[in-house]
C-alpha positions as CSV (number, residue, x, y, z in Angstrom):
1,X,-32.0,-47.2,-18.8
2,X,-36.0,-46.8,-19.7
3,X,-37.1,-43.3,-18.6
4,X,-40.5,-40.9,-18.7
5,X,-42.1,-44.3,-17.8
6,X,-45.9,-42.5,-16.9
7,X,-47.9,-40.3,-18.2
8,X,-48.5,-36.9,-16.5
9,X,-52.3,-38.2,-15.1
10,X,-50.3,-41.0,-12.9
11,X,-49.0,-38.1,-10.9
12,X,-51.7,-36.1,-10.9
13,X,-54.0,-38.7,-9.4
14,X,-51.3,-39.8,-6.6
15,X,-52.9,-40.0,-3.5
16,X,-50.9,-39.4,0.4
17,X,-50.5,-42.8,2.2
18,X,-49.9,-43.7,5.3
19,X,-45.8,-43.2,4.7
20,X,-43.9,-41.1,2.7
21,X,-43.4,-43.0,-1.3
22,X,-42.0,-42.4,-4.3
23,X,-43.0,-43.1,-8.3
24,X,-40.7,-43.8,-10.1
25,X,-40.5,-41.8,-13.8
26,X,-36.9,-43.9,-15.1
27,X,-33.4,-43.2,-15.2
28,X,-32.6,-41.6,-11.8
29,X,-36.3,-39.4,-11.9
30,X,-39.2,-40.0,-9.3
31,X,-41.7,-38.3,-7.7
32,X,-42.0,-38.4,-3.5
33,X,-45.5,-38.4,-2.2
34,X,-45.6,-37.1,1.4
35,X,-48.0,-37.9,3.6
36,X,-49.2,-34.5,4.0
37,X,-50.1,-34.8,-0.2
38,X,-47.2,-32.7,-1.0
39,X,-45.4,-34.1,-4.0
40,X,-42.1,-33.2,-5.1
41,X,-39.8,-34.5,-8.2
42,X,-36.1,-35.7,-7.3
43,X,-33.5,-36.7,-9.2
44,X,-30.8,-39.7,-8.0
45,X,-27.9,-40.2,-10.0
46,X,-24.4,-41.5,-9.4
47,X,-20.9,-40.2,-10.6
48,X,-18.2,-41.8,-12.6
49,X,-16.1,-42.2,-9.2
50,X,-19.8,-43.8,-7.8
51,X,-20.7,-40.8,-5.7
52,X,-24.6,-41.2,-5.3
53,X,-25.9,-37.7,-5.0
54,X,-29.8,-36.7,-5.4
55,X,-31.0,-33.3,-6.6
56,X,-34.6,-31.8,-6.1
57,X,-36.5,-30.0,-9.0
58,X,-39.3,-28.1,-7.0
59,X,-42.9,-29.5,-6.0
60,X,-45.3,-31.1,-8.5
61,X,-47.6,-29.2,-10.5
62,X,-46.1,-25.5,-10.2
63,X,-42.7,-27.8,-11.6
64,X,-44.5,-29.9,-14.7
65,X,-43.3,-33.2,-15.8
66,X,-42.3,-31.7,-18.8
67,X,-40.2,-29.3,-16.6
68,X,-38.6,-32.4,-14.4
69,X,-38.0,-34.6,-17.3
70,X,-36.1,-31.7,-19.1
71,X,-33.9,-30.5,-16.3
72,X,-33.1,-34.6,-15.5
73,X,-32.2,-34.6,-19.4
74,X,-29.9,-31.8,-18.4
75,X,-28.4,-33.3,-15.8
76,X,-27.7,-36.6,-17.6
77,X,-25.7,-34.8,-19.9
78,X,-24.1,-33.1,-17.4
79,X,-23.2,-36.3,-15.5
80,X,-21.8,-38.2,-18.8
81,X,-19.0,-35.1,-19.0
82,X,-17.6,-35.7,-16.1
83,X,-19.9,-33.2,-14.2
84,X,-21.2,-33.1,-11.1
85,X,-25.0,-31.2,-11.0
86,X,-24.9,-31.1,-7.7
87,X,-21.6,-29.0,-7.6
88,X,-22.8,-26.5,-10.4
89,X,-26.0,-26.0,-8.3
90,X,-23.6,-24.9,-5.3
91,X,-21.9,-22.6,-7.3
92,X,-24.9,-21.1,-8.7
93,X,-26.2,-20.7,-5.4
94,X,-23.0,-19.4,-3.5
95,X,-23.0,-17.0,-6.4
96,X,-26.2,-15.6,-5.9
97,X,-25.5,-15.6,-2.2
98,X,-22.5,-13.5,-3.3
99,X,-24.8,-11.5,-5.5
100,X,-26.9,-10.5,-2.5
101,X,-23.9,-10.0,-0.2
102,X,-22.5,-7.6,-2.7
103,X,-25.6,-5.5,-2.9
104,X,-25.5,-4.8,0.8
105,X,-21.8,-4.1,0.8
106,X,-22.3,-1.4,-2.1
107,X,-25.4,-0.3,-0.2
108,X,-23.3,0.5,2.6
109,X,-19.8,1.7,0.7
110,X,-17.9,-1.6,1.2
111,X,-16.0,-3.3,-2.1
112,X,-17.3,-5.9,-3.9
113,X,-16.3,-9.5,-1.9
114,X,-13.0,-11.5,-3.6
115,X,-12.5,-8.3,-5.4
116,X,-9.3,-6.7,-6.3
117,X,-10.3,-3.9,-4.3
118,X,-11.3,-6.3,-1.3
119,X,-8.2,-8.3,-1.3
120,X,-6.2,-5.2,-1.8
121,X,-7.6,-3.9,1.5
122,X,-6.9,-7.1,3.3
123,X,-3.5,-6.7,2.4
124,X,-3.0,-3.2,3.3
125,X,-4.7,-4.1,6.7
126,X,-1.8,-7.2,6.9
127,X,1.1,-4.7,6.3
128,X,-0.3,-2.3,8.8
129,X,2.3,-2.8,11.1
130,X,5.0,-3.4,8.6
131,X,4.9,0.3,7.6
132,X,4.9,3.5,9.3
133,X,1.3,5.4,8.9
134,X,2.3,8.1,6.3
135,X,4.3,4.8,4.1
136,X,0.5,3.0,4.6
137,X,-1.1,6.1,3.3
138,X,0.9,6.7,0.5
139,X,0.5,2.7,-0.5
140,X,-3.4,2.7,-0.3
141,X,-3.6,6.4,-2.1
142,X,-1.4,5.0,-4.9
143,X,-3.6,2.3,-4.9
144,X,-7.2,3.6,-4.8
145,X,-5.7,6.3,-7.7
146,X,-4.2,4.3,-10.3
147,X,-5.4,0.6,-9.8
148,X,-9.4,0.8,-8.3
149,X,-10.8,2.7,-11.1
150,X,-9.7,-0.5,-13.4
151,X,-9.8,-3.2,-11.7
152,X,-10.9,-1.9,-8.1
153,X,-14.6,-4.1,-9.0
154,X,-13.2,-7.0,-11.1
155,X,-13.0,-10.2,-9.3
156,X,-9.4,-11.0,-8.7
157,X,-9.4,-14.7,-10.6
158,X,-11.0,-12.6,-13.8
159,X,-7.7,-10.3,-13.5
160,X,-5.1,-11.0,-16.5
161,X,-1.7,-9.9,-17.2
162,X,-3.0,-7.2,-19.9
163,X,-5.6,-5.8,-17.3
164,X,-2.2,-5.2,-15.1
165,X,-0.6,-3.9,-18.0
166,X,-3.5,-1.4,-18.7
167,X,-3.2,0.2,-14.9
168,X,0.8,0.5,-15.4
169,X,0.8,1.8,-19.3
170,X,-0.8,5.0,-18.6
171,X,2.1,5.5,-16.2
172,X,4.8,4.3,-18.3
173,X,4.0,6.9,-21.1
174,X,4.1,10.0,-18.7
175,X,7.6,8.6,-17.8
176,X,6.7,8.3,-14.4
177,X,8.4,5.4,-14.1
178,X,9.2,5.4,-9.8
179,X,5.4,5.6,-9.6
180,X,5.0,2.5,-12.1
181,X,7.5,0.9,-10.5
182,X,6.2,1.3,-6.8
183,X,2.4,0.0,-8.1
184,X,3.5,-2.8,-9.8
185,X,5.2,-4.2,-6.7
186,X,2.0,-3.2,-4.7
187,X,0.2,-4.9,-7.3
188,X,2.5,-8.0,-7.0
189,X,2.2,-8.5,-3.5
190,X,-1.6,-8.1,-3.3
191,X,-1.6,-11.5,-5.9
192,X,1.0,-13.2,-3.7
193,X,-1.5,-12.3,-1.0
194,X,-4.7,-13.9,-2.5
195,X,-2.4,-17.1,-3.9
196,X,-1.8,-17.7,0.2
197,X,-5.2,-17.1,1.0
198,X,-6.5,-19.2,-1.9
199,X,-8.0,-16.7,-4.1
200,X,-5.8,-16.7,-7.0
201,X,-3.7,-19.4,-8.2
202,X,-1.0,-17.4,-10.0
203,X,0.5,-13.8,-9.8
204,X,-0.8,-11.7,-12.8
205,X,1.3,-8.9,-12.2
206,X,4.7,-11.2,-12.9
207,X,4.7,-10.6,-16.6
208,X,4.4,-6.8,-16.5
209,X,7.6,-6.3,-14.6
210,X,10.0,-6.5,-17.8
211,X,7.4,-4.3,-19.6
212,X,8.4,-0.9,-17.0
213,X,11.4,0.6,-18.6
214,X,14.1,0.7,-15.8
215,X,14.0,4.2,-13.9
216,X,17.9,6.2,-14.9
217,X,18.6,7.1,-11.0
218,X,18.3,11.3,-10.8
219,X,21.0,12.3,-7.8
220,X,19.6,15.2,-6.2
221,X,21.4,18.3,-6.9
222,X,24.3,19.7,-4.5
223,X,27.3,22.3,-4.5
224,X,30.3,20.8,-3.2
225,X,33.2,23.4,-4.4
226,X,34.0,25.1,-0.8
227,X,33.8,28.4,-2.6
228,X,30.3,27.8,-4.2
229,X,28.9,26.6,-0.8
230,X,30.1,30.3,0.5
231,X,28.1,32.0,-1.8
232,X,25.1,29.7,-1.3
233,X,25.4,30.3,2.5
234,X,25.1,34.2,2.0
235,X,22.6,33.6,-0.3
236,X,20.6,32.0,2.4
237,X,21.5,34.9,5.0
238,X,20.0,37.5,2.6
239,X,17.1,35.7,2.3
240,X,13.8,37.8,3.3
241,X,10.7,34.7,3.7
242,X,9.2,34.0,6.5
243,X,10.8,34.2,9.9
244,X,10.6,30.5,10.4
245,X,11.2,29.8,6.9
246,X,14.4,32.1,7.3
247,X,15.2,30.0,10.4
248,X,14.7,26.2,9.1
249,X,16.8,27.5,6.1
250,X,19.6,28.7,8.0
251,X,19.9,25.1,10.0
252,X,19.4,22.9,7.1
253,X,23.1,22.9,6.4
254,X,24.1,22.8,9.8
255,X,22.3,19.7,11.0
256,X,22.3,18.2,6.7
257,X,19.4,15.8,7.9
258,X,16.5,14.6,5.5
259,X,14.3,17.6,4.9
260,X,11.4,15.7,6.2
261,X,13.0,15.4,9.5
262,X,13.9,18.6,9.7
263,X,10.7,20.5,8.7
264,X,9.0,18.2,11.4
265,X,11.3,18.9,14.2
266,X,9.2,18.2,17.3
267,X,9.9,20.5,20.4
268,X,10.0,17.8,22.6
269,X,12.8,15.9,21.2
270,X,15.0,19.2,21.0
271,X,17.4,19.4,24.8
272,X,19.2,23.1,24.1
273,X,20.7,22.0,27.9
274,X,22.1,19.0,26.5
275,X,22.6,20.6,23.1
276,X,20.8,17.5,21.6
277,X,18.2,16.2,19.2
278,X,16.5,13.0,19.5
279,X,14.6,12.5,16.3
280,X,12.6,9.1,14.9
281,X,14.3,8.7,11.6
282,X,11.2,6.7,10.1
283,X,13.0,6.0,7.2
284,X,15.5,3.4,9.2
285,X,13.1,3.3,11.7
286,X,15.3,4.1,14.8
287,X,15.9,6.9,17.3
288,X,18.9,9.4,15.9
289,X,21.0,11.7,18.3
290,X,21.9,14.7,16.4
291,X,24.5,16.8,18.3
292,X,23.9,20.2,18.1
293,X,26.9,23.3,17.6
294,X,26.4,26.2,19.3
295,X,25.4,28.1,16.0
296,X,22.7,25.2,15.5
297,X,21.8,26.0,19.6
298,X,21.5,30.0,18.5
299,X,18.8,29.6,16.4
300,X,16.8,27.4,18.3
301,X,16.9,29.5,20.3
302,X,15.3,32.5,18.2
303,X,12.6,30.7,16.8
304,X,11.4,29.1,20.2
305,X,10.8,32.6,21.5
306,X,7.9,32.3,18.4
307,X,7.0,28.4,18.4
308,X,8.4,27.2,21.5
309,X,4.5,26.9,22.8
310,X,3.4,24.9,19.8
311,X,4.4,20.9,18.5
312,X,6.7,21.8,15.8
313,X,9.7,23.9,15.6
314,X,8.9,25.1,12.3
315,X,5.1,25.6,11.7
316,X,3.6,27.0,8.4
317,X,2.3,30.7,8.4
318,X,-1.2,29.4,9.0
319,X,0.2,27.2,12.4
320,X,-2.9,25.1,11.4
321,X,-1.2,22.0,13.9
322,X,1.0,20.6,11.0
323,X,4.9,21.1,9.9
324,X,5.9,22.8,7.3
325,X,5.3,22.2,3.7
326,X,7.7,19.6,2.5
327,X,8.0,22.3,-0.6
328,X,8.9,25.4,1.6
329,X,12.8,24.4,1.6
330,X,12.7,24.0,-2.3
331,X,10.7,26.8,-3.0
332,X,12.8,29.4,-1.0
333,X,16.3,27.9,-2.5
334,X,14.8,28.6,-6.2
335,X,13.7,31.9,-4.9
336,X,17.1,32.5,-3.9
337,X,18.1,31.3,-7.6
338,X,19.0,27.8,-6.8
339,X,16.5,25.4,-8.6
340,X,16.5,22.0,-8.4
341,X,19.4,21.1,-11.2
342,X,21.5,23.4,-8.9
343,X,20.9,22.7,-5.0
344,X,17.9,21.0,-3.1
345,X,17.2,20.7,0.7
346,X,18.5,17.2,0.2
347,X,21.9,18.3,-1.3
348,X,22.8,19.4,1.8
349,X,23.6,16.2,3.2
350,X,25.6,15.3,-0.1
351,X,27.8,19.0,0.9
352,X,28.6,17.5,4.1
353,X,29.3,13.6,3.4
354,X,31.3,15.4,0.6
355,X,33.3,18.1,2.2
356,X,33.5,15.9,5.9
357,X,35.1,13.1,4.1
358,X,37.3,15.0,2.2
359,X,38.4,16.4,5.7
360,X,39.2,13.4,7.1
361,X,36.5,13.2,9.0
362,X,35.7,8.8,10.4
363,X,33.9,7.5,7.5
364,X,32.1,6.0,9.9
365,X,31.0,9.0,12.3
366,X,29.3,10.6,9.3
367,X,27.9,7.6,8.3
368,X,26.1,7.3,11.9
369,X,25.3,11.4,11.7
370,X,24.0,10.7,8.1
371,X,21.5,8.2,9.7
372,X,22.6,5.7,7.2
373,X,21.5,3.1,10.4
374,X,21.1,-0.6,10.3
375,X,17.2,-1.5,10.8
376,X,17.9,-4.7,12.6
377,X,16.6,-2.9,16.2
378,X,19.8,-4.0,18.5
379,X,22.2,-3.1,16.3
380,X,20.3,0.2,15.6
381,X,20.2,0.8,19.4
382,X,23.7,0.3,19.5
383,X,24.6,2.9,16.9
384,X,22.3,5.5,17.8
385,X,25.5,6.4,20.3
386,X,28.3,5.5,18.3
387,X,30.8,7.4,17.5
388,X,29.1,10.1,19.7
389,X,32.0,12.2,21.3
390,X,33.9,12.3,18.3
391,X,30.4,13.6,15.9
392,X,29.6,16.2,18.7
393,X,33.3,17.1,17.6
394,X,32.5,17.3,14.1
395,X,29.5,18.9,14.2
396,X,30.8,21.9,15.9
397,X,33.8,22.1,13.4
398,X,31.2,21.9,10.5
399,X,29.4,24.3,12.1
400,X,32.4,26.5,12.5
401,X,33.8,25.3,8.6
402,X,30.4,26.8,7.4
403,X,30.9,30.1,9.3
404,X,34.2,30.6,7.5
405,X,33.0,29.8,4.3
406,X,30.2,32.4,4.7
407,X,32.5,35.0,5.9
408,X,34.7,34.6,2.7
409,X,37.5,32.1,3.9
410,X,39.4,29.8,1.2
């Protein structure tokens, strides 16, 4: 098709008419003379699939002829590949728009749009009420830790497999392999997130999962030869901490509950009338009764004469309004000489499923004490009471068991 078909004075000496008209320059180029003299250069063209489209190329003289014939060239070219100009010049202006967007979002503290940072956020924010708030605090921390300083910026269709890797490695060669393994699932699911929502069209962080060595499982340490457990009971009798410390120690055993629960024992879910405690067991996400012996009732009792005014039962020495140190348990047993190859606060609930079962205790009943609970809801509400006469039962023979042992019995 003939092109460049005038000479640059032919536009130059174009005059406004009555109506808007165009000149004509060949092969999809012309120049549209307003009536108000303004004249601009536009480009028609049509696609392979025979799409018509136009483009414009800025107002005659600051854009030259020169300037319009060589960006229709461009174009041309563009069109006989199987391109469509007008779609690049979307893109390039969305990603300038995106450019700007960015600037203010930086300005004002806010990730970088489509980023791996950004999506990672909108997933968090989508698993909110998934999780319990200290599980969603520990995601995003592991998160904004390990993964943001790498790829916390980098547009999530830019990530690779080897830019995965490269968060992970580190991770993998200080053996801390329940850390690698937690972030690469977090990793994971923020892909599978931007996949749904269109971002990404394949998960990056698939590949890596054979690459993190498989984590040997560490049981925590426990004494659970009757004899042994004597001596560790005296141990824990002698020991001269902290009041409250001394106090949370000496019911550990008795109640054998996650050490979490334990050091945040609320107030209000302890009943010494009803010789009960109603805990939320977060980690099975239910509402636990835990029957309480008279020996468990006795030292309630003691330390609420100290705390009984405050939230928790056992406060830190600073009562700052939180619980305890989840290492005050674990630092007083290796005080006592008990580190953690020997006895944690969580080997006391392998003592009692031990020693219980071995007593003939229902399988079952120390399951339910255990809080080894179902998290379907109605069958968590219905074992919440199960088995509830005979565990107030047990607990007050355990109780009693661990009085004899501490005095010396066989």
């Amino acid at each position: 098709m003939a092109k460049n078909l005038n000479k640059d004075a032919v536009y130059r000496a174009a005059k406004p008419k009555d109506k808007d008209y165009s000149i004509s320059d060949g092969d999809g180029l012309s120049m549209k003379v307003k009536t108000d003299g303004t004249k601009r250069w536009t480009f028609f063209y049509r696609l392979r699939d025979g799409k018509k489209n136009n483009l414009g190329f800025g107002e005659y003289p600051a854009t030259t002829l020169e300037n319009a014939r060589r960006q229709a060239e461009q174009r041309r070219q563009q069109i006989a590949e199987g391109i469509d100009p007008g779609e690049i010049r979307r893109q390039e202006k969305a990603a300038k728009q995106l450019a700007k967007q960015n600037q203010e979002r930086e300005k004002d503290g806010l990730p970088i749009l489509d980023s791996f940072a950004d999506v990672a956020r909108q997933w968090l924010a989508s698993i909110a009420h998934l999780t319990t708030a200290t599980t969603h605090t520990k995601k995003t921390s592991r998160l904004e830790r390990f993964s943001f300083p790498l790829l916390g910026d980098r547009p999530m269709k830019d990530i690779k497999a080897a830019d995965v890797l490269a968060v992970i490695k580190p991770l993998i060669d200080k053996q801390q392999l329940e850390t690698a393994h937690r972030l690469h699932a977090e990793i994971s699911s923020i892909f599978d997130y931007a996949i749904a929502h269109g971002f990404v069209e394949f998960n990056q962080a698939q590949p890596i999962a054979k690459q993190i060595p498989a984590q040997k499982v560490r049981h925590r340490a426990a004494i659970i030869d009757p004899k042994q457990v004597g001596q560790l009971l005296r141990d824990i009798y002698a020991y001269q901490g902290t009041y409250v410390v001394q106090m949370a120690l000496r019911l550990s055993p008795l109640l054998f509950q996650r050490p979490g629960e334990i050091r945040q024992m609320l107030w209000d879910d302890v009943d010494l009338t009803a010789k009960e405690w109603r805990p939320y067991i977060s980690k099975t996400d239910f509402h636990h009764i835990v029957p309480l012996s008279t020996q468990a009732v006795t030292i309630l009792e003691a330390i609420h004469s100290l705390t009984g005014d405050g939230l928790y039962v056992f406060p830190p020495s600073r009562n700052d309004g939180r619980p305890m140190s989840d290492n005050t348990i674990r630092t007083a047993l290796i005080t006592l000489g008990y580190d953690s190859t020997i006895q944690t606060a969580h080997g006391f609930r392998t003592i009692a499923s031990t020693l219980l079962n071995e007593q003939g205790w229902s399988p079952d009943a120390i399951e339910r004490q255990l809080a080894h609970a179902p998290r379907d809801q109605v069958r968590a509400a219905y074992n919440r009471a199960q088995y509830l006469d005979e565990r107030r039962r047990m607990m007050q023979a355990w109780a009693d068991y661990l009085d004899g042992l501490r005095n010396g019995a066989q």
